[in-house]
N, CA, C and O atoms as a GROMACS GRO file, in nm:
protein
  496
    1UNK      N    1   0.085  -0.118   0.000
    1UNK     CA    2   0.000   0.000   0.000
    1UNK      C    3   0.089   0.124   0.000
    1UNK      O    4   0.176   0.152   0.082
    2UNK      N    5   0.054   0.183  -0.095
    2UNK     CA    6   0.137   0.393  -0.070
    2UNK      C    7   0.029   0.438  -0.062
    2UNK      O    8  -0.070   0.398  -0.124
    3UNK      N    9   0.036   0.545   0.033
    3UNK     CA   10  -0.029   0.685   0.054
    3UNK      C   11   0.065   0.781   0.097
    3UNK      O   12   0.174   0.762   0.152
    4UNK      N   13   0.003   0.900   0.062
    4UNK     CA   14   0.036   1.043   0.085
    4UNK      C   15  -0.023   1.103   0.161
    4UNK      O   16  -0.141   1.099   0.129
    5UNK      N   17  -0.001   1.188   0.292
    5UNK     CA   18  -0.074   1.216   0.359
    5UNK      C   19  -0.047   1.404   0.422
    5UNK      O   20   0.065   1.424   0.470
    6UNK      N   21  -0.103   1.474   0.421
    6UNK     CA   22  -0.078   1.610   0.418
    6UNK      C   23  -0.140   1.652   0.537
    6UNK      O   24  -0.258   1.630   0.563
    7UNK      N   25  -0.003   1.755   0.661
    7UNK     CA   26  -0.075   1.798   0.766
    7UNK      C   27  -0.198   1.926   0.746
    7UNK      O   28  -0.246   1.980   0.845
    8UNK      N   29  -0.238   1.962   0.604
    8UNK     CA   30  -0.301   2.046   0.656
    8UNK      C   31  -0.480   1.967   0.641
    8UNK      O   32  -0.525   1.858   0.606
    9UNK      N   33  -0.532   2.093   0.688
    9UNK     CA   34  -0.643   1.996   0.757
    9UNK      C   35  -0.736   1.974   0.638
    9UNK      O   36  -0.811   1.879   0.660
   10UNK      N   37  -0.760   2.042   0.494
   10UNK     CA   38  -0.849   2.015   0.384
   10UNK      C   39  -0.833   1.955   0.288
   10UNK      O   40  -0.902   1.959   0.185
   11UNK      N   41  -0.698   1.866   0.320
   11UNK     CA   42  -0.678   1.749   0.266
   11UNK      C   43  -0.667   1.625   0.283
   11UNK      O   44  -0.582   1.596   0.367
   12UNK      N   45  -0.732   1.519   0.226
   12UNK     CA   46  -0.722   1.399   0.248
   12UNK      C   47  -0.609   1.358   0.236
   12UNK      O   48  -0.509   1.423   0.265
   13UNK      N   49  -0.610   1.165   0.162
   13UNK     CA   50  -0.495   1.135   0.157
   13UNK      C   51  -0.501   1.076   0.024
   13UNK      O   52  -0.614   1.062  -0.022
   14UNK      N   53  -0.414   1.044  -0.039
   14UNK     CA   54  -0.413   1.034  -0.177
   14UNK      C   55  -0.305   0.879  -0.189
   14UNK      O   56  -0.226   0.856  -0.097
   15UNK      N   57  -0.316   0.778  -0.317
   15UNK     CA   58  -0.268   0.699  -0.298
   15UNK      C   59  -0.258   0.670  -0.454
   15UNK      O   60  -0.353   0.646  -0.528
   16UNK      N   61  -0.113   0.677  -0.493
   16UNK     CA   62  -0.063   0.647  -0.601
   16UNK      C   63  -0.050   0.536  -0.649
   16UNK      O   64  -0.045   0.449  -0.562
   17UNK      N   65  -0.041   0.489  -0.782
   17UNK     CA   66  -0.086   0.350  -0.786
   17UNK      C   67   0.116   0.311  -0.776
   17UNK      O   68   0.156   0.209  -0.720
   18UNK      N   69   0.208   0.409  -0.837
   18UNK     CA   70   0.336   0.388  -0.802
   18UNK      C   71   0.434   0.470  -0.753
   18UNK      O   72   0.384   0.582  -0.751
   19UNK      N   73   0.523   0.473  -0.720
   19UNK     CA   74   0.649   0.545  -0.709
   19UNK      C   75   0.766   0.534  -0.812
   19UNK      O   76   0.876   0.479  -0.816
   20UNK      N   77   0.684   0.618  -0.898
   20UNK     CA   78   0.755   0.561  -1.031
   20UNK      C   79   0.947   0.603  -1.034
   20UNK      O   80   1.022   0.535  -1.104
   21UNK      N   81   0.995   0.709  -0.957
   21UNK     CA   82   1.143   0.750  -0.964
   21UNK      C   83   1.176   0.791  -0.741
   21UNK      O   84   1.111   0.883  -0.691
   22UNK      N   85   1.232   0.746  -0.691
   22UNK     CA   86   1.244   0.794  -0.568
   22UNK      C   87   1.445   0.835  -0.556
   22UNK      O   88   1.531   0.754  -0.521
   23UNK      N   89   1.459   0.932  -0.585
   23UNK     CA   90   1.605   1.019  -0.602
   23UNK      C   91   1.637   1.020  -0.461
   23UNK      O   92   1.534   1.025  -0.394
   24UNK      N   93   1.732   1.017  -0.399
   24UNK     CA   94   1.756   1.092  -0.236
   24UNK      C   95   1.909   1.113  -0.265
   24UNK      O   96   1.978   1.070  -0.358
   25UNK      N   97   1.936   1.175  -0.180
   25UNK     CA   98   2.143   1.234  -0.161
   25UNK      C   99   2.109   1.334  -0.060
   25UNK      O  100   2.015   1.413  -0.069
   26UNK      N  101   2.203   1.325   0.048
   26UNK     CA  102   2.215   1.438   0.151
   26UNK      C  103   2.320   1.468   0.142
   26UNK      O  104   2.414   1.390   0.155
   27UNK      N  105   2.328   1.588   0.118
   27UNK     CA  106   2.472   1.665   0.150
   27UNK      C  107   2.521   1.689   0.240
   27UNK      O  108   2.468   1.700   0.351
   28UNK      N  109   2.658   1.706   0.205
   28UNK     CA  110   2.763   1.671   0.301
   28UNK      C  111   2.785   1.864   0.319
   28UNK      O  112   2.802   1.937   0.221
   29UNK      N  113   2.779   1.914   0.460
   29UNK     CA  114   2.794   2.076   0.546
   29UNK      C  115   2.960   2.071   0.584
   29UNK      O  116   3.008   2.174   0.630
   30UNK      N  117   3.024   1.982   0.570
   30UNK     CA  118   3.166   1.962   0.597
   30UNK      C  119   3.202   2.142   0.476
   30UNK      O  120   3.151   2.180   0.371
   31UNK      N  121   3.328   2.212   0.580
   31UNK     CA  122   3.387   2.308   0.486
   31UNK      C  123   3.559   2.302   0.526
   31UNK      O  124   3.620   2.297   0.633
   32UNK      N  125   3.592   2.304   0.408
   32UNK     CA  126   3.743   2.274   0.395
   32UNK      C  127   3.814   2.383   0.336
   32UNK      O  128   3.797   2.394   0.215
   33UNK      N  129   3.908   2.485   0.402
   33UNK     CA  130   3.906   2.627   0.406
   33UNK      C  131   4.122   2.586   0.343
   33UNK      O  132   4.223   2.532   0.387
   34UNK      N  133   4.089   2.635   0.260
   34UNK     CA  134   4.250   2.666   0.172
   34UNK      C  135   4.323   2.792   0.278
   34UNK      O  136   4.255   2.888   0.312
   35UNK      N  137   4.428   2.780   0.313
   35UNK     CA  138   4.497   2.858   0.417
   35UNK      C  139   4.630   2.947   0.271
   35UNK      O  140   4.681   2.898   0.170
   36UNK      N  141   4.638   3.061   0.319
   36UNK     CA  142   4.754   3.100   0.218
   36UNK      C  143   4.919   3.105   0.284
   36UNK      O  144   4.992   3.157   0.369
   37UNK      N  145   4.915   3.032   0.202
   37UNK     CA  146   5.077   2.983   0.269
   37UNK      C  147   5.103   2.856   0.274
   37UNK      O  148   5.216   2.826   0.237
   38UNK      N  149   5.025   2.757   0.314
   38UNK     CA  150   5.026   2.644   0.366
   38UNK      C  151   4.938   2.537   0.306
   38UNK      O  152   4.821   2.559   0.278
   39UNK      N  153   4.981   2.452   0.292
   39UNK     CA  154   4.986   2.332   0.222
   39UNK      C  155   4.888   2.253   0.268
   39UNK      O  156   4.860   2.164   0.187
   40UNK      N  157   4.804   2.251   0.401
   40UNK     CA  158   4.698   2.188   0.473
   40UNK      C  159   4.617   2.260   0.500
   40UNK      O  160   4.625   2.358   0.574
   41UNK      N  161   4.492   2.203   0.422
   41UNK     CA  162   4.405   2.285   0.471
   41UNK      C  163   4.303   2.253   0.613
   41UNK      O  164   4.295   2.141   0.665
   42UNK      N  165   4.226   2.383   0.666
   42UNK     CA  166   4.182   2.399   0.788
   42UNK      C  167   4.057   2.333   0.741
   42UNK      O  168   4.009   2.388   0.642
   43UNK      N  169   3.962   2.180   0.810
   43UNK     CA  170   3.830   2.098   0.799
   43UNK      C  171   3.754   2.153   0.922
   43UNK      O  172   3.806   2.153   1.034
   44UNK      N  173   3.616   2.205   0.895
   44UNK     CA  174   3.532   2.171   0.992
   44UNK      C  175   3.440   2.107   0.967
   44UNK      O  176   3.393   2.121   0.855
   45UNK      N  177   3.375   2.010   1.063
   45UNK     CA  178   3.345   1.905   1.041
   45UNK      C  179   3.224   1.948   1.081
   45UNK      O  180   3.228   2.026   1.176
   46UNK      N  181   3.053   1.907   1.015
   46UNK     CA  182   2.934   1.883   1.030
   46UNK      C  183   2.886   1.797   0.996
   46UNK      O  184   2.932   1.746   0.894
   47UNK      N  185   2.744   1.724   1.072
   47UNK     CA  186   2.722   1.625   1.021
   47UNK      C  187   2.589   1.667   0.852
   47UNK      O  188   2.526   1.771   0.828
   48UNK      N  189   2.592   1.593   0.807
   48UNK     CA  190   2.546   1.554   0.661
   48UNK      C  191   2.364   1.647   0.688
   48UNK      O  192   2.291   1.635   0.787
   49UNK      N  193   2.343   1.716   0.584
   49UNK     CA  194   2.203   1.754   0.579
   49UNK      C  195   2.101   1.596   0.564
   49UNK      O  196   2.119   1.477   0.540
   50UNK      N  197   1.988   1.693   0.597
   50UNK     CA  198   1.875   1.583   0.579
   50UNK      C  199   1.857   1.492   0.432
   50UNK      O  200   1.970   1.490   0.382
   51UNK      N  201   1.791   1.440   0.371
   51UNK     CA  202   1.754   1.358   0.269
   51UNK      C  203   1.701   1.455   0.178
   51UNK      O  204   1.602   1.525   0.200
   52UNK      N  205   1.766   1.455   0.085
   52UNK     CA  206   1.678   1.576  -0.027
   52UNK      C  207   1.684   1.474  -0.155
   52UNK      O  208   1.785   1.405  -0.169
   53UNK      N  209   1.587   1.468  -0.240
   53UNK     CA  210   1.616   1.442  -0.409
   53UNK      C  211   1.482   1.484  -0.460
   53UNK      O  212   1.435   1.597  -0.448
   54UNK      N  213   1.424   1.377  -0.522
   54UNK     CA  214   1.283   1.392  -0.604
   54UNK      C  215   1.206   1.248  -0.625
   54UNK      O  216   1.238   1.144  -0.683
   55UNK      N  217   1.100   1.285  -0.558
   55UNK     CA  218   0.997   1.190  -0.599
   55UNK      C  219   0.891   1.192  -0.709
   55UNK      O  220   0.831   1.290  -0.752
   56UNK      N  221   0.879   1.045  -0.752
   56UNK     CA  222   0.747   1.084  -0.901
   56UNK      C  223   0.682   1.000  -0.864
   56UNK      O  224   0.727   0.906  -0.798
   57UNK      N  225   0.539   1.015  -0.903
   57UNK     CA  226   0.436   0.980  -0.824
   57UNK      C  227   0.370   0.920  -0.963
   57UNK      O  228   0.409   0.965  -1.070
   58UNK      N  229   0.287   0.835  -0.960
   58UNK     CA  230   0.210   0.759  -1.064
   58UNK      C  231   0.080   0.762  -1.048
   58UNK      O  232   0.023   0.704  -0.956
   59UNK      N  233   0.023   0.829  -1.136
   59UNK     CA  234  -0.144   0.802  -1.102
   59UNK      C  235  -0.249   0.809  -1.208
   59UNK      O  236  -0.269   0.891  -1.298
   60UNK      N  237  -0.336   0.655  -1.160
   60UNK     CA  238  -0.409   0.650  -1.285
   60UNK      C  239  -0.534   0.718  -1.314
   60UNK      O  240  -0.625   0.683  -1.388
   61UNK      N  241  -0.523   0.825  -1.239
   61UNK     CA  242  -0.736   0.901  -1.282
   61UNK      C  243  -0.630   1.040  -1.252
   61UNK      O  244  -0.531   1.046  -1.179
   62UNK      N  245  -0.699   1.153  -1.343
   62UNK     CA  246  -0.644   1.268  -1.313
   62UNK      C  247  -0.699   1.338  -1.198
   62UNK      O  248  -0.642   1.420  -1.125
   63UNK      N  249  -0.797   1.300  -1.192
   63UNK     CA  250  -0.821   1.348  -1.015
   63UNK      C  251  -0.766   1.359  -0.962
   63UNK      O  252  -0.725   1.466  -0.916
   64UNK      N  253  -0.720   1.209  -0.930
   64UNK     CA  254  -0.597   1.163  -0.786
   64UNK      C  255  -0.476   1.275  -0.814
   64UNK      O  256  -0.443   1.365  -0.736
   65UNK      N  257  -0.413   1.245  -0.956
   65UNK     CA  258  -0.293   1.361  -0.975
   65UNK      C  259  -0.348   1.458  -0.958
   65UNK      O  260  -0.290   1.477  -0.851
   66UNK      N  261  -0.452   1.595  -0.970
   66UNK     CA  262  -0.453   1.692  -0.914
   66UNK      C  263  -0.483   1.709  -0.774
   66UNK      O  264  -0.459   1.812  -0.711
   67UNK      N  265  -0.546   1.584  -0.715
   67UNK     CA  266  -0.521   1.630  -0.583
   67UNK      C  267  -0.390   1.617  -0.504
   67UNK      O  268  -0.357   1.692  -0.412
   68UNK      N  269  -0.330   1.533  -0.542
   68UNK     CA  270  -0.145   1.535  -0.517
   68UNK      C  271  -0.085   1.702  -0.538
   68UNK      O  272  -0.036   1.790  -0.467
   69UNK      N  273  -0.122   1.683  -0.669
   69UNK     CA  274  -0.055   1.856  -0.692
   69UNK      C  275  -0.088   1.956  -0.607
   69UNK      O  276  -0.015   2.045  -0.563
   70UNK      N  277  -0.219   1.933  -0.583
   70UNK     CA  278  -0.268   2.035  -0.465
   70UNK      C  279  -0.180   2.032  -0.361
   70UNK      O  280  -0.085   2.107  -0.339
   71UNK      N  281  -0.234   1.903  -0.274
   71UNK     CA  282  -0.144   1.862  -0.190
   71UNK      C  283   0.025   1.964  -0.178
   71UNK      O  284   0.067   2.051  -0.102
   72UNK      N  285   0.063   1.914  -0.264
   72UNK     CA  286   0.201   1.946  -0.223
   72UNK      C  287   0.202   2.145  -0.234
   72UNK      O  288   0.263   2.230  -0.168
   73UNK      N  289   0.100   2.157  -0.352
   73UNK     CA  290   0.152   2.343  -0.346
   73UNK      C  291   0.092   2.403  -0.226
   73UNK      O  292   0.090   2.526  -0.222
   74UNK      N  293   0.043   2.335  -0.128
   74UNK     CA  294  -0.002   2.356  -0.047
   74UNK      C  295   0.149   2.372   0.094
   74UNK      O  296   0.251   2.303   0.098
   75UNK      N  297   0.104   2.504   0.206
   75UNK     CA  298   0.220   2.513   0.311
   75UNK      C  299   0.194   2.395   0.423
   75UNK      O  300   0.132   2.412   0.528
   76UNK      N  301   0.246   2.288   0.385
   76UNK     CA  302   0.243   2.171   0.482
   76UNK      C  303   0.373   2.040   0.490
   76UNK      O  304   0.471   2.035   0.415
   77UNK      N  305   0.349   1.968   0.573
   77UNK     CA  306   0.435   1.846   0.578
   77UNK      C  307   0.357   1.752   0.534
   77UNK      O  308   0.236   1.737   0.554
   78UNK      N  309   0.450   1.674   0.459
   78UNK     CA  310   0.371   1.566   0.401
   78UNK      C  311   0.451   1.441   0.453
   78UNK      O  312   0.566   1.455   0.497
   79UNK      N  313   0.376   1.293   0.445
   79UNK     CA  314   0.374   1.197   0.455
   79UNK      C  315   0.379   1.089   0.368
   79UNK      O  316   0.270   1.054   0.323
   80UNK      N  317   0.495   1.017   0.327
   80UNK     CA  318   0.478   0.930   0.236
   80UNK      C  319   0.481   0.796   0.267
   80UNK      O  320   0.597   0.757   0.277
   81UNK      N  321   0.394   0.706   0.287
   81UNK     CA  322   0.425   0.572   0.373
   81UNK      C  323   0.414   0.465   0.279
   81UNK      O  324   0.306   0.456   0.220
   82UNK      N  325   0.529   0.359   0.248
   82UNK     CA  326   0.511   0.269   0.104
   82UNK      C  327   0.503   0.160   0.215
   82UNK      O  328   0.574   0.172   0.315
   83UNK      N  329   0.409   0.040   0.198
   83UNK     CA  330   0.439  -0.084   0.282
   83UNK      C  331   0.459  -0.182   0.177
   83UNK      O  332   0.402  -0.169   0.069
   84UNK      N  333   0.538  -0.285   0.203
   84UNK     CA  334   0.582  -0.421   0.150
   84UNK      C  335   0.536  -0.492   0.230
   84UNK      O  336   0.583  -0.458   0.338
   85UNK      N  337   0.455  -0.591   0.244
   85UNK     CA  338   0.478  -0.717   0.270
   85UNK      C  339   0.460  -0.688   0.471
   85UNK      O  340   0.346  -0.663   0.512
   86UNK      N  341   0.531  -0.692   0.532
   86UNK     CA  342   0.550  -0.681   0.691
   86UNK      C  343   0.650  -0.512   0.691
   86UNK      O  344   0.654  -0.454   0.799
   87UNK      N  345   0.701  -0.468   0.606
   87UNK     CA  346   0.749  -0.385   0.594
   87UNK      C  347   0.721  -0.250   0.544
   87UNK      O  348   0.679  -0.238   0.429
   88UNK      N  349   0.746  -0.128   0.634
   88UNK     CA  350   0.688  -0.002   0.627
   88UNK      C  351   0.784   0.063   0.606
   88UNK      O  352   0.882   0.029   0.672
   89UNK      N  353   0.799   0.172   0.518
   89UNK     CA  354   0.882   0.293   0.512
   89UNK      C  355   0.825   0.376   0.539
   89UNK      O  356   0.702   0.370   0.538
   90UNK      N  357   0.888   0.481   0.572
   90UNK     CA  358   0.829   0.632   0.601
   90UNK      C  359   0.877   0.771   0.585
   90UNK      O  360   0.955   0.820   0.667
   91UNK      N  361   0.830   0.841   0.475
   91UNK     CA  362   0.915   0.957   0.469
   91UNK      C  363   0.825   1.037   0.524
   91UNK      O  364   0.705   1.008   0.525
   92UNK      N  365   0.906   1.216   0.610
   92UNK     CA  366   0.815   1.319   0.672
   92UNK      C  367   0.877   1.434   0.537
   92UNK      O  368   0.989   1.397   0.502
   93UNK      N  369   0.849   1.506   0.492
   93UNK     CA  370   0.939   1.566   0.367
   93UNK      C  371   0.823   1.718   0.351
   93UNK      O  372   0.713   1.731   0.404
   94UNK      N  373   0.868   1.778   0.296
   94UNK     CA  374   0.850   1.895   0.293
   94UNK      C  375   0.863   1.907   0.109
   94UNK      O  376   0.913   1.809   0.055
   95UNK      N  377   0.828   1.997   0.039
   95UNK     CA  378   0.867   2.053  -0.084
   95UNK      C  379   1.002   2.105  -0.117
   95UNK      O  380   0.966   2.203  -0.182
   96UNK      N  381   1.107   2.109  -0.119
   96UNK     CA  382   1.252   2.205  -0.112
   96UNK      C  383   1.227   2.273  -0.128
   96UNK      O  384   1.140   2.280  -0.215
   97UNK      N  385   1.275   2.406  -0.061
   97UNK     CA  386   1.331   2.528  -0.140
   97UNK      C  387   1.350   2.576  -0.295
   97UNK      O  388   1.428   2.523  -0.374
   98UNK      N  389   1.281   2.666  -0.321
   98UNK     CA  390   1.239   2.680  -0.444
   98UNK      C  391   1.220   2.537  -0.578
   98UNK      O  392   1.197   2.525  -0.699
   99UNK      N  393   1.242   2.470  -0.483
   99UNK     CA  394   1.140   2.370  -0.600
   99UNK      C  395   1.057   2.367  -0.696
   99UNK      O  396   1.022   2.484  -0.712
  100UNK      N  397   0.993   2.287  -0.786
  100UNK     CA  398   0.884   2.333  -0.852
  100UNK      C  399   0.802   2.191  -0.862
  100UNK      O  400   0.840   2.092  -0.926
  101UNK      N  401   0.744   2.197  -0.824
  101UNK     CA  402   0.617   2.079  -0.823
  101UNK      C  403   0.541   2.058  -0.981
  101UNK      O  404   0.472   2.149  -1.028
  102UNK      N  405   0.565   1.927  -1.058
  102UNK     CA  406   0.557   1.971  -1.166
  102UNK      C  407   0.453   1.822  -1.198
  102UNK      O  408   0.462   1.722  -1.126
  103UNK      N  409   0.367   1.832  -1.305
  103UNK     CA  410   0.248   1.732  -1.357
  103UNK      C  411   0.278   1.726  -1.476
  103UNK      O  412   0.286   1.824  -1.551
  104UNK      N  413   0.301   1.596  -1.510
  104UNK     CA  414   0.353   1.540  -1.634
  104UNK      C  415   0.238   1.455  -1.729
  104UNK      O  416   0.146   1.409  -1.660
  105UNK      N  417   0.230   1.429  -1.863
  105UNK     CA  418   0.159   1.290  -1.893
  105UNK      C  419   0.251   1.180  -1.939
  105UNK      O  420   0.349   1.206  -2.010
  106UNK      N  421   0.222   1.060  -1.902
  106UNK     CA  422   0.347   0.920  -1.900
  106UNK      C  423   0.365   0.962  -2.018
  106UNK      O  424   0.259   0.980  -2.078
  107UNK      N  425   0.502   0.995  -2.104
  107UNK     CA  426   0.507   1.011  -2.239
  107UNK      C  427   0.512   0.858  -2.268
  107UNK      O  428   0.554   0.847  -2.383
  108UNK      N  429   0.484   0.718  -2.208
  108UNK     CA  430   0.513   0.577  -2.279
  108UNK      C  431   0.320   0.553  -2.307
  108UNK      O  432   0.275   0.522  -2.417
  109UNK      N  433   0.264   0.567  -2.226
  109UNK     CA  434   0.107   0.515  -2.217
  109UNK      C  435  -0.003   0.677  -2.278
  109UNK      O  436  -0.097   0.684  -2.357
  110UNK      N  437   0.054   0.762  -2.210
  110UNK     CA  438  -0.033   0.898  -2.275
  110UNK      C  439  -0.147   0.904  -2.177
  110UNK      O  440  -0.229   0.996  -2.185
  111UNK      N  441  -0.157   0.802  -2.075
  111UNK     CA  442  -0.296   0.740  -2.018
  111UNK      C  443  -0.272   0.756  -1.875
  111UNK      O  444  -0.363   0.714  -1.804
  112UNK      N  445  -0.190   0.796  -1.828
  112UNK     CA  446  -0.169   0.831  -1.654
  112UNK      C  447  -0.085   0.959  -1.682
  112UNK      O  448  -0.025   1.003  -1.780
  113UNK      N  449  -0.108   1.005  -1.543
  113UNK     CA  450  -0.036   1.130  -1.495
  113UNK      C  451   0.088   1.102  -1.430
  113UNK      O  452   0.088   0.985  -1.390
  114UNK      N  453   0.212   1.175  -1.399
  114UNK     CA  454   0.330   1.196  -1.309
  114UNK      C  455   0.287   1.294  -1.275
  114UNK      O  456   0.227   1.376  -1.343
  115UNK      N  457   0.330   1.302  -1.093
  115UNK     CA  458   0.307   1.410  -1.038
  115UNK      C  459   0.512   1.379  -1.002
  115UNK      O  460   0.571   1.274  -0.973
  116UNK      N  461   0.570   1.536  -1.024
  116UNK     CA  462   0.718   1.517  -0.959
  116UNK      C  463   0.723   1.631  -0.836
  116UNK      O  464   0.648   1.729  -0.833
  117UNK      N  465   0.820   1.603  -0.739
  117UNK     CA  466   0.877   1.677  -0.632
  117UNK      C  467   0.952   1.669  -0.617
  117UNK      O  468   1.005   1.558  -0.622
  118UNK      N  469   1.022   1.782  -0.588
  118UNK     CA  470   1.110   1.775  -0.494
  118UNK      C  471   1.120   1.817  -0.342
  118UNK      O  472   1.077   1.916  -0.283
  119UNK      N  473   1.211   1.678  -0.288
  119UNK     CA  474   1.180   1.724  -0.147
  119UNK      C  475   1.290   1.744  -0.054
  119UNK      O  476   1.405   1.740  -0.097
  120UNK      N  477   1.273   1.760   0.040
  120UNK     CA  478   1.356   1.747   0.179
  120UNK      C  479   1.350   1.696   0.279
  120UNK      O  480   1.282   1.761   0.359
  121UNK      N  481   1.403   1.576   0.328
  121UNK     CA  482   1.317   1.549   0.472
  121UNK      C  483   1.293   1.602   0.600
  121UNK      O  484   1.377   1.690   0.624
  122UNK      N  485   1.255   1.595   0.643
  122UNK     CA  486   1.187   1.686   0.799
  122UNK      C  487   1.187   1.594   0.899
  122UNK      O  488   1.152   1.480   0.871
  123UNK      N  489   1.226   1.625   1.033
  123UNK     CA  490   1.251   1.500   1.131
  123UNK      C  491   1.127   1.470   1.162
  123UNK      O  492   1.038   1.555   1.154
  124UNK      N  493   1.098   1.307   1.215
  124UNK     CA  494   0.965   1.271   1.326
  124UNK      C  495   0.914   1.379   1.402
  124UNK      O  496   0.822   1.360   1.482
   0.00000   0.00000   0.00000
């Protein structure tokens, strides 16, 4: 089972039939400062940002994709929960920073929607 689930309150929850692309990479806040003169440079060390990439969302009635789209242009935290089998994932994610939330048609079928994001994760 996937669903999407949005804290604000005039939205339901929405449930994609896939997760058609799930991107993640957190960057690394480490800064490594060139000294003049000297041959070693000065490291300070941070730990790694949160989970950022892009998710694409699959959906077969355009409904469902515009209410996703809503969803996300909307100021909230969202919820993405995929289960397998005995097994649950869970993302808390946000939209990134200037992102652009974008609605596609499958260029292979012509017959479902992509909804894409990009996101960031947000702690429990």
């Amino acid at each position: 089972m996937l669903s999407i689930v949005s804290t604000q309150f005039d939205t339901g929850t929405v449930s994609p039939i896939l997760v058609n692309g799930w991107e993640t990479g957190s960057r690394s806040r480490n800064r490594v400062h060139d000294l003049l003169y000297s041959p070693e440079p000065v490291v300070s060390l941070a730990p790694a940002a949160s989970r950022s990439g892009t998710l694409k969302f699959l959906f077969a009635t355009a409904s469902d994709a515009a209410e996703c789209y809503r969803m996300h242009r909307g100021a909230a935290v969202l919820t993405l929960t995929l289960e397998v089998g005995n097994t649950a994932r869970t993302l808390r994610y946000v939209v990134d920073e200037g992102g652009e939330v974008r609605e596609l048609l499958d260029p292979e079928t012509a017959s479902v929607t992509i909804i894409e994001v990009p996101y960031r994760e947000v702690p429990l």
